[in-house]
C-alpha positions in Angstrom: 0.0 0.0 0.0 2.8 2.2 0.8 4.7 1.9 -2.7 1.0 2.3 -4.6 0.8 5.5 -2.4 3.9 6.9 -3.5 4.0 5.5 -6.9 0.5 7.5 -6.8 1.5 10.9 -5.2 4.3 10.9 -7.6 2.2 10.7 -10.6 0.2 13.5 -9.4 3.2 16.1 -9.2 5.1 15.2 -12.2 1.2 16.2 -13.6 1.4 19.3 -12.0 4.9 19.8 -12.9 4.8 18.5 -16.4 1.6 19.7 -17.8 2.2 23.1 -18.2 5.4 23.4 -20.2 8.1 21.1 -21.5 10.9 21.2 -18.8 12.3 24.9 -19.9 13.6 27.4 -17.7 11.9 30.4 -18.2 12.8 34.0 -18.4 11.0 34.5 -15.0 13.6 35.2 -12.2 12.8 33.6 -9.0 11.4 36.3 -6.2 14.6 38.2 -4.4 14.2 37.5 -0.4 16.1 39.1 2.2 16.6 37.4 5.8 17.6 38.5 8.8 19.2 35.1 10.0 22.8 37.1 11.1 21.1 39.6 12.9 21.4 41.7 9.9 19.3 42.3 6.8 21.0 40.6 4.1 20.1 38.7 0.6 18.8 35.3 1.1 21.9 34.0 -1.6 24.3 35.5 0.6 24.1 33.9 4.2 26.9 31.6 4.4 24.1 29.0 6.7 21.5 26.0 5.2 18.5 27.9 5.4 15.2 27.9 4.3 12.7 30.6 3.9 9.4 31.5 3.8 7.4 34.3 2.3 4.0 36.3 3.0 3.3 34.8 -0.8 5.3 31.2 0.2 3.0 31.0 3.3 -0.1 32.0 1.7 0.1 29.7 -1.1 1.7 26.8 0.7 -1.2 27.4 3.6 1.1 27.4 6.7 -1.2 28.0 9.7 0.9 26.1 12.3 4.9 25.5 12.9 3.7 21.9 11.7 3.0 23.1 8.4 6.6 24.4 7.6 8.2 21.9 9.4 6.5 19.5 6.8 8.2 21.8 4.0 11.7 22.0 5.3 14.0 19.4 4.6 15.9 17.3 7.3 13.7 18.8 10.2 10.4 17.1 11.6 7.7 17.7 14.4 5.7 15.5 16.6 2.5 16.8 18.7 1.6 14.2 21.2 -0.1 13.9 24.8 -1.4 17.8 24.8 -1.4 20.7 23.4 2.1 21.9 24.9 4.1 18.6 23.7 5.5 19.3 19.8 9.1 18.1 19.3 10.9 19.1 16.7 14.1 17.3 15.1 16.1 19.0 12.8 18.9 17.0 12.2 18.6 14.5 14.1 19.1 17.0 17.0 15.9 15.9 19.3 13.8 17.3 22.2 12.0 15.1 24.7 8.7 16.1 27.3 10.0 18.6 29.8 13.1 19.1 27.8 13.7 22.6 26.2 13.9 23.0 22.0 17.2 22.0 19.9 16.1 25.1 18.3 15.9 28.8 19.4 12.6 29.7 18.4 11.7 34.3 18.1 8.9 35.3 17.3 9.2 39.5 16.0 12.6 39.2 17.4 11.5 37.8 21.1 13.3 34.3 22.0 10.0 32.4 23.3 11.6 31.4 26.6 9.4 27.8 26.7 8.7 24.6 24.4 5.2 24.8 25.1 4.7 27.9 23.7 5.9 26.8 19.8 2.2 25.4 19.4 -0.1 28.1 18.3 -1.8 29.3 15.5 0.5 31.4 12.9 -1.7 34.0 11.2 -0.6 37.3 9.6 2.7 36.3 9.4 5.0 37.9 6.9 8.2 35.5 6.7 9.7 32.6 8.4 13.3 31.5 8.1 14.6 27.7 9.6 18.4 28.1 9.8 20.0 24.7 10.6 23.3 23.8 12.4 24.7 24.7 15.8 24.1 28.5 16.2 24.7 29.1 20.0 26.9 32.0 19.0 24.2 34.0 17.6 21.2 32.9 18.6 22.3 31.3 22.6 21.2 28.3 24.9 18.9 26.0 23.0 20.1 26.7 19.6 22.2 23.2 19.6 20.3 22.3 16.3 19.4 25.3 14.6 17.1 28.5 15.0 13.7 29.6 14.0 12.6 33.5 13.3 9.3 34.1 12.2 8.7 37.4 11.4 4.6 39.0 11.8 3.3 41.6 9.6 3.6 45.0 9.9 1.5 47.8 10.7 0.9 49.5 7.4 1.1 53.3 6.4 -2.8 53.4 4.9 -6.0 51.7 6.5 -6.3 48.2 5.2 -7.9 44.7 6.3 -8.2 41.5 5.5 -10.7 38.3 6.7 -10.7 34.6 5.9 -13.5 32.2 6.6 -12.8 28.3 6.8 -14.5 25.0 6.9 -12.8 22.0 7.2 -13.9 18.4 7.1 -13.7 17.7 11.4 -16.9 19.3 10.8 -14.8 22.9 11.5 -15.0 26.4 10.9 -11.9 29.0 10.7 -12.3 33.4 11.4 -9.3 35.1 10.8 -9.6 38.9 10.9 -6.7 41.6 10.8 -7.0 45.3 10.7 -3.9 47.4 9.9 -3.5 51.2 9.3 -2.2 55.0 11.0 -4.1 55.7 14.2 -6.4 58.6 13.5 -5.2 61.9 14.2 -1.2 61.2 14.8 1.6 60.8 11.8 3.9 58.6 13.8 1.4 56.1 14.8 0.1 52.8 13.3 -1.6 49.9 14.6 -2.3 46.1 13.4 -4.8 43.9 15.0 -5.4 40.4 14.0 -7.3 37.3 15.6 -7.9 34.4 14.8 -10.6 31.7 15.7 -10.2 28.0 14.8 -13.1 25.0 16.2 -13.2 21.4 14.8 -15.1 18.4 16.3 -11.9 16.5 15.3 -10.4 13.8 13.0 -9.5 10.2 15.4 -12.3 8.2 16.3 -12.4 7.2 20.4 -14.2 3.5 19.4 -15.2 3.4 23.0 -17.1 6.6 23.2 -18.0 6.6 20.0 -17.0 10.3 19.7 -14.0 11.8 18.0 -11.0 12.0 20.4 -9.5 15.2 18.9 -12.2 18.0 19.0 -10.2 21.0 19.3 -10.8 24.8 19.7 -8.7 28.0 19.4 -8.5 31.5 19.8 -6.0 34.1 19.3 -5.7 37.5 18.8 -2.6 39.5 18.7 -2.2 43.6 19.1 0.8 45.5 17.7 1.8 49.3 17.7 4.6 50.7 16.0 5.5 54.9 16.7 7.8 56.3 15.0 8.6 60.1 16.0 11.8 60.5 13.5 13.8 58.9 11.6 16.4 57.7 14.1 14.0 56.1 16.7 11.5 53.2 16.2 9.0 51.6 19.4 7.5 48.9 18.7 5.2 47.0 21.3 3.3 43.8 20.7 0.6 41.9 23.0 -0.7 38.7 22.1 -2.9 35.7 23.6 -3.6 32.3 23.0 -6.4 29.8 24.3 -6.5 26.3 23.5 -9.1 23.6 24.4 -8.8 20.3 23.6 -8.5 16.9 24.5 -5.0 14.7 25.7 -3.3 11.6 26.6 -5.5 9.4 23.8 -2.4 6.8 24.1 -2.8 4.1 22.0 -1.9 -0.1 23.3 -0.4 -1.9 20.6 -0.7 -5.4 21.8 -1.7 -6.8 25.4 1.6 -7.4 27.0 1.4 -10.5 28.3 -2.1 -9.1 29.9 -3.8 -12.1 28.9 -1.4 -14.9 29.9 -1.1 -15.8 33.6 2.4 -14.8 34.1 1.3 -11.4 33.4 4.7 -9.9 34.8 6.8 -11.3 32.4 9.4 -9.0 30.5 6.2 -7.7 27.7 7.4 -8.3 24.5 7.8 -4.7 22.6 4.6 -2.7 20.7 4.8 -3.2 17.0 5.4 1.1 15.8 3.7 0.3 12.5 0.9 -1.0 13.9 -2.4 1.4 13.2 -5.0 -1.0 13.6 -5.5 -0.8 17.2 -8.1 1.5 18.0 -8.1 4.3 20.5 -10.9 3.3 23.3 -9.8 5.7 26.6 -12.7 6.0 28.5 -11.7 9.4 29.8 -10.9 11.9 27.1 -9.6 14.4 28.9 -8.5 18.1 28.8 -6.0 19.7 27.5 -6.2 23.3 27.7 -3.6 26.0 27.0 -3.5 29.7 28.2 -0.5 32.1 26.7 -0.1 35.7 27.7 2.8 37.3 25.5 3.6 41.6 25.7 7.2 43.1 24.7 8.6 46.1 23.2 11.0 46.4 21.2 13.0 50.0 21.2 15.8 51.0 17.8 17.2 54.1 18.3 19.9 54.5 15.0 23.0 56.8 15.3 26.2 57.5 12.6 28.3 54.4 15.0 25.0 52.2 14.7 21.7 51.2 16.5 21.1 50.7 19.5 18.6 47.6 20.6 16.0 47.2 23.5 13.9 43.7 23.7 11.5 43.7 27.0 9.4 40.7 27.6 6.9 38.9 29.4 5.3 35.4 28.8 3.0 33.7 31.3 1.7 30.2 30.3 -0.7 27.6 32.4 -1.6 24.4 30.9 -3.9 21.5 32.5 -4.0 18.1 30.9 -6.2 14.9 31.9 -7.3 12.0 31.1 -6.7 8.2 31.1 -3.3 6.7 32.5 -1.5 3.7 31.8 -2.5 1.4 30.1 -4.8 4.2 28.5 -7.6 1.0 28.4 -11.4 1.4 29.4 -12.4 0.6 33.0 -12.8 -3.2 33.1 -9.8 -3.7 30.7 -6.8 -1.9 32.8 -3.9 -3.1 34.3 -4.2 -2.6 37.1 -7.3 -4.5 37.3 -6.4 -7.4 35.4 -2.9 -7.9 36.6 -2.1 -6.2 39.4 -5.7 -7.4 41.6 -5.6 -10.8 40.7 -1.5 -11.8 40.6 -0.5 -9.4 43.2 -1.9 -7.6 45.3 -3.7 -10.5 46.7 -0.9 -13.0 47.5 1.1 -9.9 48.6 -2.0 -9.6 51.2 -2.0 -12.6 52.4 1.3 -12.9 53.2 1.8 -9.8 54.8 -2.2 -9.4 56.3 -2.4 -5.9 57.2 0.1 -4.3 55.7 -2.5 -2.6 53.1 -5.6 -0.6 54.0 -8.8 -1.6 52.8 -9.0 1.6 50.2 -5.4 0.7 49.1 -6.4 -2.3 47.7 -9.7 -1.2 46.5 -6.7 1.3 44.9 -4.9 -1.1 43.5 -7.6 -3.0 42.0 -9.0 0.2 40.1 -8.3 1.9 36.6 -6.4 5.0 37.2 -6.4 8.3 35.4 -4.2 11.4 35.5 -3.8 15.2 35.6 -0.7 17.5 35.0 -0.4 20.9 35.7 1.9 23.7 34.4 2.6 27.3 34.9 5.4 29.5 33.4 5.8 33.1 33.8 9.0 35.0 32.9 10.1 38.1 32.0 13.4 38.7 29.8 15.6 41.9 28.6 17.9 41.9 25.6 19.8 45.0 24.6 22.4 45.2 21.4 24.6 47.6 19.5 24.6 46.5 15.6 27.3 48.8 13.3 26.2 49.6 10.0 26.5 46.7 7.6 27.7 49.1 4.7 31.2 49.1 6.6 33.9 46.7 5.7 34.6 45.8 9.6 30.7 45.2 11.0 29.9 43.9 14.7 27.4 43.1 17.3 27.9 43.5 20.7 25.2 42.9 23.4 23.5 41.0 26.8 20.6 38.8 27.5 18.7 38.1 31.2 15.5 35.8 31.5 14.3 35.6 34.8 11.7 32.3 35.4 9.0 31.1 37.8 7.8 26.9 36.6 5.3 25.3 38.7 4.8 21.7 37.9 2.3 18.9 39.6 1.6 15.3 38.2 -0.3 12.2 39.5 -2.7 9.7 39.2 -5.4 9.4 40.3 -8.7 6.3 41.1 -10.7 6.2 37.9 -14.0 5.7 39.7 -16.0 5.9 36.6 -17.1 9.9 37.4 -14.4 11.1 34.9 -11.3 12.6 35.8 -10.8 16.1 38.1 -8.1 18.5 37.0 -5.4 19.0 39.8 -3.3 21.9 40.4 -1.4 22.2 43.7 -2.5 20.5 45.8 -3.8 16.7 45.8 -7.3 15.4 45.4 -7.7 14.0 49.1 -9.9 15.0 51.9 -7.8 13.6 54.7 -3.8 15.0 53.3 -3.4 11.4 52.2 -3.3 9.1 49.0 -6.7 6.7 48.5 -9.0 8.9 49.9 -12.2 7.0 48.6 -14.7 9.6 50.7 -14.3 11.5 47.2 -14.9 10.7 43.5 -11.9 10.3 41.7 -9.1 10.3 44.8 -5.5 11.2 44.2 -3.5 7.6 43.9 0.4 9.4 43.4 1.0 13.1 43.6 4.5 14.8 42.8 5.1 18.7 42.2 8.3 21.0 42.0 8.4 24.3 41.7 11.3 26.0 40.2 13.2 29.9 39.9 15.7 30.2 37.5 17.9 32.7 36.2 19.6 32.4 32.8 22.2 35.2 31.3 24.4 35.8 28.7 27.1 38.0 26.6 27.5 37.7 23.0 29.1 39.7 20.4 29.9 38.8 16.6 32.3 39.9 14.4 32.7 40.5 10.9 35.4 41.3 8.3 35.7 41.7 4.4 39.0 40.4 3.7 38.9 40.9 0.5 35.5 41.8 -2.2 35.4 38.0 -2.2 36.1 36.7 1.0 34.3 37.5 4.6 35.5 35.8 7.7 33.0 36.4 10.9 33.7 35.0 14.5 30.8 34.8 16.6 31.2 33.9 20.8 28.3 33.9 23.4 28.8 32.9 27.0 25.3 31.3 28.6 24.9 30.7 32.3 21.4 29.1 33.3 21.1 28.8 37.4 17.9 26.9 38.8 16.5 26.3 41.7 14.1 23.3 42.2 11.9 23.2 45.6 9.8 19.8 46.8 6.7 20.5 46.5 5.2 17.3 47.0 2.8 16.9 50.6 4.5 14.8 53.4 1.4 12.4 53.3 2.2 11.6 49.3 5.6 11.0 49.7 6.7 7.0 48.7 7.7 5.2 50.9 10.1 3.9 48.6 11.2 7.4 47.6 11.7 8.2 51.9 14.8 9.8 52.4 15.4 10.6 48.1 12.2 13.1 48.5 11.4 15.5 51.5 9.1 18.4 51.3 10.5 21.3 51.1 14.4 20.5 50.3 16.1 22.6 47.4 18.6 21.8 44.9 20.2 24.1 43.2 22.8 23.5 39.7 24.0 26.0 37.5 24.8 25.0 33.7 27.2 27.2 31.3 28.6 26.8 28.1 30.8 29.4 25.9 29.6 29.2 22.2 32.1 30.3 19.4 31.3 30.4 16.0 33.6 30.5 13.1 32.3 31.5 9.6 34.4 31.7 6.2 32.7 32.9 2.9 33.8 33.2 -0.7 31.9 34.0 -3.2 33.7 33.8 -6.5 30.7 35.2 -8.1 27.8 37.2 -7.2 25.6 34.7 -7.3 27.7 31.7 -5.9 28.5 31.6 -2.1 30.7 29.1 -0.7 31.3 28.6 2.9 32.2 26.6 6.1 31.4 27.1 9.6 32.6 25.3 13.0 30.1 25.9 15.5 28.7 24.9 19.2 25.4 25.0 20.6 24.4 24.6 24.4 21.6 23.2 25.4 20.6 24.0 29.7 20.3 20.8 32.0 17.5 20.5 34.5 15.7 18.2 37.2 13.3 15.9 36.3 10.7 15.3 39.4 12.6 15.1 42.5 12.8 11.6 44.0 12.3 9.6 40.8 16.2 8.3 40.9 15.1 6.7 44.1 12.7 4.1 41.9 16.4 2.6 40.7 15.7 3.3 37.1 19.1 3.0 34.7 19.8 6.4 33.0 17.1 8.3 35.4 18.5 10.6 37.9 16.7 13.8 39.7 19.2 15.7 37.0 19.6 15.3 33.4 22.7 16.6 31.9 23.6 19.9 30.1 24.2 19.2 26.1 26.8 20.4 24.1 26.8 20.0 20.3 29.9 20.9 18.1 29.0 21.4 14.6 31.8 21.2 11.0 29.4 22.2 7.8 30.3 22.9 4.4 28.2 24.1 1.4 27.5 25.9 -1.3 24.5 28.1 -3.4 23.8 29.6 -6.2 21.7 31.0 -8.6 21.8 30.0 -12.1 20.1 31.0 -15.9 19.9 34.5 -14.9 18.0 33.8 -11.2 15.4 30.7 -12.5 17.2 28.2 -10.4 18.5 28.6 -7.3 20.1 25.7 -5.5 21.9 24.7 -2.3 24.3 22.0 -1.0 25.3 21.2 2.4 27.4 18.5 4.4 28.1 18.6 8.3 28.9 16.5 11.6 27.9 17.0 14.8 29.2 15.8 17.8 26.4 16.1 20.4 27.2 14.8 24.0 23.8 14.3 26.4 21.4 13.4 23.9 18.0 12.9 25.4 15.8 10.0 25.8 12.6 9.7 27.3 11.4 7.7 30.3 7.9 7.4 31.4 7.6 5.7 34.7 3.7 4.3 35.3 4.1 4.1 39.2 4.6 8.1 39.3 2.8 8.6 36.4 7.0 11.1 35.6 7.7 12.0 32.7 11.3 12.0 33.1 15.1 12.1 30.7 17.8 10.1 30.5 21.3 11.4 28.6 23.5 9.7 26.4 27.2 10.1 27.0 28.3 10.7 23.2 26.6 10.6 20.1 26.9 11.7 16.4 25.3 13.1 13.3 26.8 13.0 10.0 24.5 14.0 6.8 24.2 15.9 3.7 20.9 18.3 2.2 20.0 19.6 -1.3 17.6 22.4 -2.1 16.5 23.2 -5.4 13.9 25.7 -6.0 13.3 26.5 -10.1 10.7 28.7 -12.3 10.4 26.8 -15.5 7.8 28.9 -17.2 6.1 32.1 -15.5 3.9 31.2 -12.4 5.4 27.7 -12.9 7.8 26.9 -10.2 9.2 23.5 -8.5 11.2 22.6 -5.5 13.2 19.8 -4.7 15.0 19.1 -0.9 16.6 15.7 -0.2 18.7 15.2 3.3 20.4 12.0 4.6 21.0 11.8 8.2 23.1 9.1 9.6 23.1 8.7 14.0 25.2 6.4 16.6 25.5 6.3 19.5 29.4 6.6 20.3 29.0 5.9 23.8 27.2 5.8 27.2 27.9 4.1 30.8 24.8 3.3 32.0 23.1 1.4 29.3 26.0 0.5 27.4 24.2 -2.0 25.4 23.0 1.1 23.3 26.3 2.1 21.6 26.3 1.7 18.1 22.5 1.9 17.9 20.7 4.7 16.0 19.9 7.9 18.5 16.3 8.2 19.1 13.8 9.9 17.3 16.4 10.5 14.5 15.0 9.5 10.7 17.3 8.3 8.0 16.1 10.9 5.2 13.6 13.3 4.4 12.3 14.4 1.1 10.3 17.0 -0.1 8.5 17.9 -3.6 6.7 20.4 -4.5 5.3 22.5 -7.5 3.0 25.8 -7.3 1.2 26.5 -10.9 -0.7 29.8 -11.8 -1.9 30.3 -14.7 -4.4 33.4 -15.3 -8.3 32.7 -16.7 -9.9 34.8 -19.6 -8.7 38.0 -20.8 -9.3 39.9 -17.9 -6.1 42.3 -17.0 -5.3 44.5 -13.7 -7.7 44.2 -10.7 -10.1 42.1 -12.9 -7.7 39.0 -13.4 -8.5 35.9 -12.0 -6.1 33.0 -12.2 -6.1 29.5 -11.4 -3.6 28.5 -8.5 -2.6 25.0 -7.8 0.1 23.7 -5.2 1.0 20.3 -4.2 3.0 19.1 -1.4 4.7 15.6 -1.0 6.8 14.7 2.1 9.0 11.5 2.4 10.1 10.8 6.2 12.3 7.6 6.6 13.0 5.3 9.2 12.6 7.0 12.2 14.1 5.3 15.8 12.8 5.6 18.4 13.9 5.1 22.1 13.7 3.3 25.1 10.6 2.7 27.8 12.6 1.2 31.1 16.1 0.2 30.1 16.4 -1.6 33.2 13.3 -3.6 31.8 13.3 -3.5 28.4 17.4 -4.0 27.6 16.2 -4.1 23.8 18.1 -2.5 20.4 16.1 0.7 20.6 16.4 0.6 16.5 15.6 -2.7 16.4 11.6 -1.7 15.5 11.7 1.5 13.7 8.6 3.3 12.3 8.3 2.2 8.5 8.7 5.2 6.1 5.9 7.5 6.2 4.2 9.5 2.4 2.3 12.8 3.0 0.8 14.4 0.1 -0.8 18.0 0.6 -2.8 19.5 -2.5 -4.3 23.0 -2.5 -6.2 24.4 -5.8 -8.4 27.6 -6.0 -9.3 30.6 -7.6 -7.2 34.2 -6.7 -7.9 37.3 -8.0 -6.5 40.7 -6.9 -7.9 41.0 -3.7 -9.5 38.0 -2.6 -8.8 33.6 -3.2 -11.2 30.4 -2.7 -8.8 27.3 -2.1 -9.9 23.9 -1.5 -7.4 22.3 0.0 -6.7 18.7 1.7 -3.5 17.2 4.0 -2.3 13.9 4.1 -4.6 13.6 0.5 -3.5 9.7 0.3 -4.7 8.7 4.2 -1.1 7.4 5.0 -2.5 5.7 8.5 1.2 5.9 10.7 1.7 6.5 14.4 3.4 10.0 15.3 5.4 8.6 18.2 6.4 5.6 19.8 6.6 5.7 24.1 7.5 2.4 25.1 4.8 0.7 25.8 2.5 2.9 23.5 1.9 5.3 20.6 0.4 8.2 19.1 -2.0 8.1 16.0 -1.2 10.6 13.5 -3.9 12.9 11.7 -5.7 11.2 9.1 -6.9 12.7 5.9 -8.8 15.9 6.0 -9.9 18.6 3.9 -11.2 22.2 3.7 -12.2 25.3 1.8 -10.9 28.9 2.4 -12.1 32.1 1.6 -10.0 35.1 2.2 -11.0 39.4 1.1 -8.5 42.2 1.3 -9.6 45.4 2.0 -8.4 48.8 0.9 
């Protein structure tokens, strides 16, 4: 089925692509784009970085309305959103993240470095460019960036009143309102305003088989408010506010096979879940919430003189996030675990030889389905300032500081599933009486951890950067990073283990401080002006932190109440050009990384933790190709193909892992696309209408995936990888010069995959689904 669906997909874009024209170039030049990856504005031909961008037109036609969407479109980089919606992981490079872990990329949004992972999911609307830049770029871009970096870019305020709305329905049943307003505030010459929101509500697109509902329904809404004053030519404010609300559902986990559930030994060593497995359906009989509340203000100050400008960045970002539903093992009540295994085979004969030693609402405990709630809150408040030269000069630098100041709260547990549905927990346990199995109340509190932490993150930077010669630039960037934090017990006494007794005590602190200094080293020649050639030698640093305090006393291999810091040194060389006078433009790159703590991920059912392990040493070696062309006018075609090759070099606490792949790393990715317009009838000027078609076709390979309990499962964690995965997207509509109808459709071919693998379960992907938009400028 897979090969028919590719042999498929591929038929349809060589359509696309052939139909038109015979394979010509044509005397169309590609669009000229400017980043601002280097902290500068510069043409897109010129950075000396893999990068790829994406343009107000790009976005529009390509319809990116989440990261997920360009993620999709950017070679060697993929993204995973599981459990809630906080948890999206991207992997660019191999370079992973893991629950609780921060980014491998740094990820600003109108400049501001969003200080927390859970904050990449939202809803991008009125956005006017995005750029992925790949490889270590600690130098420039500072902790996290161990992978790459992500700017997106919003638009503008605009010099003359204008709007824009777009109305959506998409096959969930759902409905999209997007609405923007830009223009000069009335009665003042150095003030404009743009406000945009956005509303999105589906009933969803996975089927709960117990229910009989869809497990997905989700709703958002999001507005975002910007003003820009501008009293001369030398100084620029410009302040932003924005929220988000999300509602949806979580933790739909999926059981692949019963795990020795059926047989009497039940606690035998469960043989592993089949990842390509999609024909188990998903049958919680709690669906849950997961609901996501972001608060986001800064200003942003440019004050230019004759030596250079001057740079203020003030920000604030306050996120709380509540998920529920069922818990291991994510079965109906009369199906669980715990029920079937633990009642009958354990608890029991543990009773009777040790009468007593378990209350009567222990057992009843025991002997019940359990369900879950986490709860999050993040607030901090950060404060960059810079001094950029004039890039005209031949000597050019950067020279600045960063502070991010941050409050986390975090509380997770389980709790009895007494069949009433599950209660949302924040800081303190469900119990009437300060102790676990409270069974006076619906749905008592089985486990119960929380932390809260303060920490304090800084850093220096400065870059550097000289025209030796017309030809030649050599830049050295170096950033030093210090991230201090401070993790306080939370937990109650009366929910403390009593195997975790003397690992966790209410109230104790810990405190570790994490640092790195990040050089970068740049060479570029450009033998002709539209050729750059280049090599880089780079590190990234990626902060440490605590997983819940107390889980290294459950004895777990590779799990500690710390996971290490990671450092990731980076060699890249490559080359692009532009060729036929600007129709084809085309890149090449090659690198190795060196990364040492790479992440895995450990859940642990008896604490219902989310916890990481590190791995001592590890490598990526690869190579990417763009290739972007125009062969007739409003005819273009894109190409990217990237090979990524992992191992694990070394590790001493599961040693039986070296050699393996790293996990959640894929072999290749590869990405074709084609964009046709072709006008209709003889209509010229604001009366044209044109056809527009677009299709979209991602290749993901192999991907690996990691461990469950190491000390239980001592497995090849690429020993059962997820088979490669073919996503074909296909938009067509009518534009004309203010307004567009597009039908459009995502994964068109139904490719049925799981998005992740967590020993013991998985995570269905999206299905097929489909849509119409409308959108109307106004003027």
């Amino acid at each position: 089925m897979g090969n028919r669906k590719g042999f498929c997909a591929s038929i349809l874009i060589a359509t696309l692509v052939m139909a038109p024209c015979s394979v010509v170039l044509a005397q169309t030049t590609l669009e000229e784009v400017t980043v601002t990856a280097r902290k500068r504005t510069e043409s897109f031909r010129d950075i000396p970085a893999a990068i790829s961008v994406f343009t107000a037109e790009g976005i529009e036609e390509a319809g990116i309305s989440t990261p997920h969407d360009f993620v999709a479109l950017t070679p060697n980089m993929t993204i995973v959103q599981t459990q809630n919606p906080g948890n999206s992981f991207i992997t660019i490079r191999g370079v992973s993240q893991a629950r609780n872990s921060d980014m491998p990329v740094a990820v600003l949004i109108d400049g501001v470095l969003l200080s927390n992972p859970a904050q990449l999911n939202q809803e991008l609307f009125d956005i006017q460019q995005i750029e992925v830049l790949k490889g270590a770029q600690g130098a420039l871009y500072g902790r996290n960036a161990i992978g790459g970096a992500i700017t997106i870019n919003t638009r503008q305020p605009t010099d003359e009143l204008e709007g824009r709305i777009k109305l959506g329905v998409d096959s969930g049943v759902g409905y999209t309102f997007q609405g923007t307003a830009s223009g000069p505030v009335p009665g003042s010459e150095t003030l404009k305003f743009r406000g945009s929101v956005s509303y999105k509500d589906t009933d969803g697109y996975l089927e709960n088989a117990f229910l009989n509902d869809e497990a997905d329904p989700f709703e958002d809404l999001s507005a975002r408010a910007k003003l820009l004053w501008r009293p001369n030519e030398r100084f620029v404010a410009d302040a932003r506010l924005s929220a988000s609300q999300i509602d949806t559902t979580a933790l739909y986990f999926v059981i692949n096979n019963d795990f020795g559930l059926s047989a009497i030994n039940g606690l035998t060593v469960p043989t592993p879940n089949d990842t390509n497995d999609t024909s188990v359906p998903i049958r919680v009989n709690n669906p849950g919430v997961g609901r996501k509340d972001m608060v986001n203000a800064s200003v942003k100050l440019d004050y230019t003189t004759g030596r250079g400008t001057l740079t203020s960045i003030t920000a604030y970002d306050d996120l709380e996030e509540l998920l529920t539903g069922d818990a291991f093992d994510f079965r109906p009540l009369g199906e669980s675990f715990n029920e079937n295994v633990l009642g009958p085979f354990v608890i029991n004969p543990v009773e009777a030889m040790f009468p007593g030693t378990f209350t009567p609402d222990q057992l009843r405990g025991f002997n019940t389905d359990w369900n879950q709630s986490q709860w999050l809150t993040v607030e901090s408040v950060s404060q960059e300032i810079r001094f950029t030269s004039p890039a005209a000069q031949r000597l050019r630098w950067i020279t600045g500081a960063y502070v991010v100041k941050t409050k986390r709260f975090i509380s997770t547990g389980n709790l009895a599933d007494t069949g009433t549905g599950v209660h949302g927990v924040f800081r303190q346990p469900r119990s009437s009486t300060g102790s676990p199995f409270d069974f006076s109340i619906e749905n008592p509190q089985v486990t119960f951890l929380s932390d809260s932490q303060d920490n304090l993150a800084w850093a220096v930077f400065g870059d550097l950067g000289y025209d030796v010669s017309q030809s030649v630039e050599a830049s050295l960037s170096l950033r030093y990073d210090e991230d201090t934090r401070e993790q306080t017990t939370e937990t109650p006494p009366g929910f403390i283990p009593a195997a975790l007794t003397g690992f966790l005590v209410t109230g104790q602190k810990r405190e570790e401080s994490w640092d790195a200094l990040q050089p970068k080293l740049t060479l570029r020649w450009k033998p002709q002006d539209d050729i750059t050639l280049y090599s880089t030698v780079s590190r990234g640093f990626r902060s440490g932190g605590f997983n819940q305090s107390g889980v290294a006393g459950a004895g777990v291999a590779g799990v500690f109440d710390t996971f290490d810091e990671q450092i990731a040194d980076s060699v890249e060389i490559g080359a692009k050009g532009q060729f036929f006078d600007r129709r084809l433009s085309a890149s090449l790159s090659a690198y190795t990384t060196d990364l040492s703590g790479a992440y895995y991920f450990i859940f642990l059912v008896g604490s219902s933790t989310q916890n990481l392990g590190s791995l001592d040493e590890v490598r990526y070696e690869g190579v990417e190709l763009e290739v972007s062309a125009n062969l007739r006018e409003g005819f273009d075609v894109n190409v990217g193909v990237a090979l990524t090759d992992s191992e694990i070099k070394s590790d001493a606490e599961i040693p039986h892992v070296v050699g393996q792949k790293v996990p959640l790393s894929s072999d290749y990715t590869v990405n074709l696309g084609g964009t046709f317009r072709k006008p209709l009838g003889a209509g010229t000027g604001s009366g044209q209408v044109s056809l527009v078609a677009r299709a979209d076709y991602q290749i993901i390979g192999k991907t690996y995936w990691g461990p469950g309990d190491p000390a239980i499962t001592p497995l090849p964690w690429d020993e059962f990888p997820r088979k490669r995965v073919d996503l074909l997207d296909l938009r067509v509509g009518l534009e004309g010069s203010s307004w567009s109808l597009t039908a459009w459709s995502k994964n068109l071919l139904d490719e049925e995959y799981n998005a992740e693998f967590t020993h013991p379960f998985v995570w269905k992907a999206l299905p097929m689904r489909w849509g119409v938009d409308f959108t109307k400028s106004f003027k």
